[in-house]
N, C-alpha and C positions, 0 to 999 in steps of 0.2 A: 812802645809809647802808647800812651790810653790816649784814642781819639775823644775828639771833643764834640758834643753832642750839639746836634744842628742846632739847637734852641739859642743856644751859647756863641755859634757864627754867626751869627746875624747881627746884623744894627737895626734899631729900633726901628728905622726909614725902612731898611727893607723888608723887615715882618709885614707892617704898613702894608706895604704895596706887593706883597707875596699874599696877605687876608685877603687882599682889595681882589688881584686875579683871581684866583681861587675863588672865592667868593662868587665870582661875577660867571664864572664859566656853569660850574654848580647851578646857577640861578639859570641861567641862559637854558641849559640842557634840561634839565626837570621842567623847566616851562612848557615845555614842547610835549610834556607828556599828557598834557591836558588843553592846553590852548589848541591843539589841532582836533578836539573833544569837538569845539564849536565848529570846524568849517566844513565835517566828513559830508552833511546831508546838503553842501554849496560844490563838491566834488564831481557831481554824479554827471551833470552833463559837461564840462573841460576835460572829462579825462573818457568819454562815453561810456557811462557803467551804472548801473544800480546801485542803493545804499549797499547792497551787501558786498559789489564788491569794492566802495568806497572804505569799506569795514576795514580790508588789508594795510590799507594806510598806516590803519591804527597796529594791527597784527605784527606786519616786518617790522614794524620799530620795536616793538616787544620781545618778539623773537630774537634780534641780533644784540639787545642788548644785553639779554638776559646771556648769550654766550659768549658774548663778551667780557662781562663780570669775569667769567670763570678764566678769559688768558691772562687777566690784569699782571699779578702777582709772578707771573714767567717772564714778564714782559719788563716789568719793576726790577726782577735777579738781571736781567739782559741792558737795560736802559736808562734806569735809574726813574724814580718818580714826574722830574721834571720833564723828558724825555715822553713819555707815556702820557704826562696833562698836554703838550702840546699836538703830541698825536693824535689824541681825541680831538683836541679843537680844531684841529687842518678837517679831521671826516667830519665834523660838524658843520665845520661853515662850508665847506666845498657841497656837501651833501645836501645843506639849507640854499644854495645860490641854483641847485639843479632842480631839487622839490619847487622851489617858485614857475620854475621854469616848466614843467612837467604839462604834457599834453594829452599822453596817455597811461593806466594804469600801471603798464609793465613798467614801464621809466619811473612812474613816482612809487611804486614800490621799494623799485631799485635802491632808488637814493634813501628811501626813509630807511630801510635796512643800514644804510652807510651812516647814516645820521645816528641810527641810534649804537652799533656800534660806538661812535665816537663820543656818545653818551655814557653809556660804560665804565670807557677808557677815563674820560674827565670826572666822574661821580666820585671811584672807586680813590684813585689816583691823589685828588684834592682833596680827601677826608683824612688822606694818613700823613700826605704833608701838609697839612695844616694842624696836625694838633701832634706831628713831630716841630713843628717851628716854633711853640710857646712852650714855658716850664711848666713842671708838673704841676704847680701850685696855679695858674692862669688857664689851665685846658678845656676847662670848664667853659669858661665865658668863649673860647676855640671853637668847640662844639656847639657851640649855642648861635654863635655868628654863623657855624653851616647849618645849622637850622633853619635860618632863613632861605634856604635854597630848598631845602627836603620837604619840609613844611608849608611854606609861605609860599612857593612858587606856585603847586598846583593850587591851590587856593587863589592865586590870581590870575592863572592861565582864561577862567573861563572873563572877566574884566578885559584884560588887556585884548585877546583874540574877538570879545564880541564888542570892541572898538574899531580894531584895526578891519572886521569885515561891514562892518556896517559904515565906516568913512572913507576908506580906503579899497582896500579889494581883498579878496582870501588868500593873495599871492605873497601879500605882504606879512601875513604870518611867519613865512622863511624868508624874505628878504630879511626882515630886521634883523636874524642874527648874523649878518655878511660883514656891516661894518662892526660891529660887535667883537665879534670873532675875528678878524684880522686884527685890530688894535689890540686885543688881548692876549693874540697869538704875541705881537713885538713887544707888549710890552713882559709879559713869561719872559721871552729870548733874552733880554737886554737888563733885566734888573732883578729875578729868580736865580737863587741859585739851584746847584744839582745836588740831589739826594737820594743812597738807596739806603736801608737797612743794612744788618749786617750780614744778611742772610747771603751764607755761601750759594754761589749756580749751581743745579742740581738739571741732569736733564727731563727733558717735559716731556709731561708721559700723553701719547699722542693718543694712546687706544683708549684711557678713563677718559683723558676729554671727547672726543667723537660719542660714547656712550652716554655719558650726560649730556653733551650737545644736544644728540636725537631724541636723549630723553626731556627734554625741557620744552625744546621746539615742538615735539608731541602734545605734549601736556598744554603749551598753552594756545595751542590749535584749538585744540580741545575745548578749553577752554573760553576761546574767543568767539567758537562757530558752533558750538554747542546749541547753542539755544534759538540758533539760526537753524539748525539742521535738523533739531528734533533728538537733541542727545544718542541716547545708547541704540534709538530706532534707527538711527543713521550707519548703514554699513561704514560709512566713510570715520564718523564718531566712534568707532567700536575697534576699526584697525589702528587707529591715532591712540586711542587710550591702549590697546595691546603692546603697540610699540614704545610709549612710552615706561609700561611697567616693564617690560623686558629690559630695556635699555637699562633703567635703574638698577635692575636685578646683575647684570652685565657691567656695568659700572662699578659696584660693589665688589665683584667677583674680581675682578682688574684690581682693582687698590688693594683686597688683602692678598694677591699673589705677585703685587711689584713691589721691585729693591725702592722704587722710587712712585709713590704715590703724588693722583695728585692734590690730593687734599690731606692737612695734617689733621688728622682726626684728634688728636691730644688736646686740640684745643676745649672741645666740648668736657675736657675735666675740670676746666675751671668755671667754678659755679657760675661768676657773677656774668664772663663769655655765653653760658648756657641759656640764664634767663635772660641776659637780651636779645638770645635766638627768639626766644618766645616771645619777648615784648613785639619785638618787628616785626615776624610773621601774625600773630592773632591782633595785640594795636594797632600797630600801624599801618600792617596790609590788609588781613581781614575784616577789621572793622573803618579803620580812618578811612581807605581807599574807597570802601561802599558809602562812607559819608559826601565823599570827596562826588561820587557819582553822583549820587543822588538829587543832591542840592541844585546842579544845574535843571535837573530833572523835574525839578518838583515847581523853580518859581517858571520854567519857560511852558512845561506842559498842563501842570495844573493849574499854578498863578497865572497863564497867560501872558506873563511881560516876554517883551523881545530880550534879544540877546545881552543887550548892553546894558540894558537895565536888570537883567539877569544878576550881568556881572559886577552892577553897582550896589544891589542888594547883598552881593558877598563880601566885598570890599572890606567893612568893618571888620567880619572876622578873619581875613590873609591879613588887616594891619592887626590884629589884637595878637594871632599865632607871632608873625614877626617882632614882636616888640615882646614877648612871654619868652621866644628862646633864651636870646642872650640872657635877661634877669635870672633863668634858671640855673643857667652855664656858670651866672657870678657867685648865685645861692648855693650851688655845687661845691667851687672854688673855696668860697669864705667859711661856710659853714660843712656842710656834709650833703652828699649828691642822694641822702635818704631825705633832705628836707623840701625839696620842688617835688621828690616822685610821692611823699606824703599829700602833698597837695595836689599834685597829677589825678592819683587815685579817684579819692570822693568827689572829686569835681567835672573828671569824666564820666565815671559811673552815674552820678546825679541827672548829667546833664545827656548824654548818649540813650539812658534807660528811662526817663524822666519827663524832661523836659520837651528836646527834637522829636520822642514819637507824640504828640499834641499838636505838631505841623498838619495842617490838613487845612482843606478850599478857604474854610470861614475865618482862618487865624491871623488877624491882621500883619501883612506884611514886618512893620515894623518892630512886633512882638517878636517873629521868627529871626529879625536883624537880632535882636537882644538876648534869643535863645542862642542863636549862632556865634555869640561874641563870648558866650559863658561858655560854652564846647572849647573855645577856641584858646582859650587860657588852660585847658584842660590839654589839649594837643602840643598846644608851646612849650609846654612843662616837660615833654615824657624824656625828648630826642637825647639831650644835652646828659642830663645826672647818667642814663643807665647807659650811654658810648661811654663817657665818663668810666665807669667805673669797670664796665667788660673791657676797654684799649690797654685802661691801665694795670690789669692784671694779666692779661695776653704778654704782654710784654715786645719788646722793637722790632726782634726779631718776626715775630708770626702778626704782625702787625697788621700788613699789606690783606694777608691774608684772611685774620680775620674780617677785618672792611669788607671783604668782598664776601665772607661767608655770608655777614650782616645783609647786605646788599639784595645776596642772591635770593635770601628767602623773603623778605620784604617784597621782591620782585615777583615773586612765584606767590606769594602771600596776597598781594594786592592783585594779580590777576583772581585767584582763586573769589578773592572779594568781590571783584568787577562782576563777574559771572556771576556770582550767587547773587549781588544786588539785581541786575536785570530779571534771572527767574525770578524771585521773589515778586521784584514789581510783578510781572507780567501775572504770574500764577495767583497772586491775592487778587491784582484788580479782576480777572477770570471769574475767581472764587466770590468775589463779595458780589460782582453782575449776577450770577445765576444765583447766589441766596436772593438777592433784591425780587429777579424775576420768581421764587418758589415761595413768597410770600405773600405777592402780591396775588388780589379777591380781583380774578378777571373780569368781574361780573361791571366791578366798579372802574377796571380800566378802561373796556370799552367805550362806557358812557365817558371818559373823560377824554377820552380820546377822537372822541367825535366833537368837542370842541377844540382839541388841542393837535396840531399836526404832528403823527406819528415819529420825523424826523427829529422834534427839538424832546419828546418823550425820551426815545431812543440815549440823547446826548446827554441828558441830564443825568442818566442812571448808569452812561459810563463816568460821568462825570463823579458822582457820589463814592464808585467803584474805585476811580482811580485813588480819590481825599482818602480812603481809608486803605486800599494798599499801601500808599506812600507811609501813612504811621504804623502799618505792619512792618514794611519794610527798614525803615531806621530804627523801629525796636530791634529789630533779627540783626544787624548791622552794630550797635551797641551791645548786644549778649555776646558776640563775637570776642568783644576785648576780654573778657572777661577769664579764659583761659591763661592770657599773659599776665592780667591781672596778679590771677593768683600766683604765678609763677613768680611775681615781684615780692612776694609777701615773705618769702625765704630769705633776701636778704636783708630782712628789717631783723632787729635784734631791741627788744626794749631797750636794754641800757644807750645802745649809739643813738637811738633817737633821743629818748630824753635829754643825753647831753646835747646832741646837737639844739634841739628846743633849748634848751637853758644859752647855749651861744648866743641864739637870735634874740633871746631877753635880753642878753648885757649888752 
């Protein structure tokens, strides 16, 4: 007897309120990856430590997510979907109810590692039942509804966190997702149903994961304490990048000598799977992620506004991302998922290579809102057509899996991002200070300097240093996309576009 496919068991009510969970967990956890952006340098004296080692906070939760990604899909053949999102939201909220509570480093490490695990678990988990739960013809706008989690969340992390610390306390960062998460946890239990693929259990191959394990958590050491430590000068920098190329090299070695790997590589033969590797990792990790940094960066250190006004200057563009997904999901759906990524293109390109690098000291605030709101139509666009169109060629079975392929490199993608956008800053503002200083006729500083107290000289011309790194920087952060770019450009075909263009005529 032909089972019947999840889309088809459901009632309308409970898609409903299966979008609604899903949805809400998705949002909750990806918040957390940028809302705890605002409170690291409020850390240093509750938990007694320096920014740097405030910095792990942010670190264990990267690390455990990122290995997490990779058990999702064993855990999916063993528990089923349903199963695996509640999992996550128990280490989530239990994790958030201890982070509040954290006194010292080692403990809030602790829990942010359990936390982000259980982000992982709920990312991976809610992106494959939720676009198994609508038909093939609706998945579109499916995908576009979880873009408001993928998208739209970090974009409001740094708003909502530079609220909750400047009226509240930085504790309440992780309280708020306690009642959150329990009511989400009963309401999954009680109106969710249970879903896996059809994917036969297969046993989990314990030696390729340990290898990728240690090789991820290398790498994004690496990449996290790099610029802390002085890169490849750093012995500690030099054995972390060794062990992570090993591991990978070990890892590989492992998949083509098991009966049972743990990654289906076949996947990467299907084109449209292929370039949404590339979309995630150069889009959306390499460049959106360095966007995503940036910005808080630019109105609290070079604009001067506090926190909250930080995250009121961004506001416009998480509502503009949030309200661009779905309409793409629909434009997907109705028309063809080549007609938002046509528009996705010139509008990011335009606006990432263009527009954002013109951000600098003297650019009126509200210009850079209005620069930041045309990006943002350009990010809402990408998520929805190109899941879209790589799930639906993967097919149910390698489902799970792909998700998480998606996932992982986007993860590894956006760290790689994070890191390049801090060197960058740091290394132009460097660069542009000592051209200022090899320019300047000492002859004429002197005397101006004997009216003018050396101190406010000094700040001015970091100040100058910094306005023109920051438009280095979101240029080097928009050339970025540009790899994924092209990679999108294989699956356009004139004729599907035109007819899709000629659909949106009639």
């Amino acid at each position: 007897m032909k089972e019947i496919p999840f889309h088809e068991s459901i009632t309308p009510l409970e898609r409903v309120i299966l979008t609604f969970s899903l949805v809400v967990g998705v949002f909750m956890a990806i918040l957390d990856t940028t809302i705890v952006d605002i409170i690291v340098p409020k850390l240093t004296a509750p938990l007694s430590t320096d920014i740097y080692g405030a910095q792990w906070v942010i670190t264990s939760y990267m690390t455990a997510s990122a290995v997490g990604i990779l058990m999702v899909e064993h855990l999916e053949r063993l528990l089923g979907l349903k199963k695996v999102f509640i999992l996550g939201l128990t280490f989530f909220t239990v994790a958030s109810l201890f982070c509040g509570q954290a006194n010292s480093l080692e403990f809030m490490v602790f829990w942010r590692a359990v936390q982000g695990l259980g982000e992982a678990f709920i990312v991976i988990s809610a992106e494959s039942l939720l676009f198994s739960a609508y038909a093939p013809e609706k998945r579109g706008v499916a995908m576009g509804i979880y873009g408001l989690g993928v998208s739209f969340a970090p974009a409001l992390g740094p708003t909502l966190g530079g609220w909750l610390t400047e009226h509240l306390n930085w504790r309440f960062v992780f309280y708020i997702n306690v009642p959150i998460g329990i009511l989400n946890i009963l309401l999954t239990l009680l109106f969710v149903k249970e879903y896996r693929t059809a994917n036969k259990h297969q046993p989990f191959n314990v030696v390729s994961f340990l290898f990728l394990a240690t090789a991820t958590v290398s790498l994004l050491i690496v990449l996290s304490k790099g610029q802390q430590l002085g890169w490849f000068s750093s012995d500690f920098i030099l054995w972390m990048a060794c062990l992570s190329t090993l591991s990978f090299l070990l890892f590989l070695l492992s998949e083509l000598s098991s009966e049972h790997p743990l990654v289906d590589f076949s996947t990467l033969k299907v084109k449209e799977f292929l370039v949404s590797l590339f979309v995630y990792c150069f889009v959306l990790g390499f460049s959106m992620y360095q966007v995503f940094y940036l910005i808080p960066l630019y109105f609290e250190n070079l604009k001067q506004i506090g926190t909250f006004q930080t995250g009121l200057a961004i506001l416009p563009m998480a509502l503009t991302i949030g309200m661009s997904s779905p309409i793409a999901g629909a434009l997907a759906d109705k028309k063809s998922p080549l007609i938002p990524l046509s528009i996705a293109i010139p509008v990011y390109l335009f606006s990432s290579l263009y527009l954002i690098p013109k951000a600098d000291f003297y650019m009126p605030t509200a210009q850079t809102k209005v620069y930041l709101v045309i990006l943002a139509v350009g990010m809402g666009f990408f998520f929805a057509p190109i899941t879209l169109m790589a799930l639906n060629r993967v097919g149910e079975e390698k489902r799970t899996l792909a998700v998480s392929f998606m996932h992982y490199i986007r993860f590894v993608g956006g760290s790689f991002g994070t890191a390049m956008a801090t060197n960058h800053l740091q290394g132009y503002m460097w660069e542009n200070f000592q051209r200022t200083s090899e320019i300047q006729e000492h002859f004429y500083i002197l005397e101006y300097l004997k009216a003018v107290p050396e101190t406010i000289f000094y700040n001015l011309q970091v100040l100058f240093a910094y306005s023109n790194a920051f438009k280095m920087a979101f240029t080097f952060a928009g050339l970025w996309a540009v790899p994924g770019l092209l990679a999108l450009l294989l699956l356009f075909k004139p004729k599907s576009v035109l007819s899709g263009l000629l659909k949106v005529r009639g």
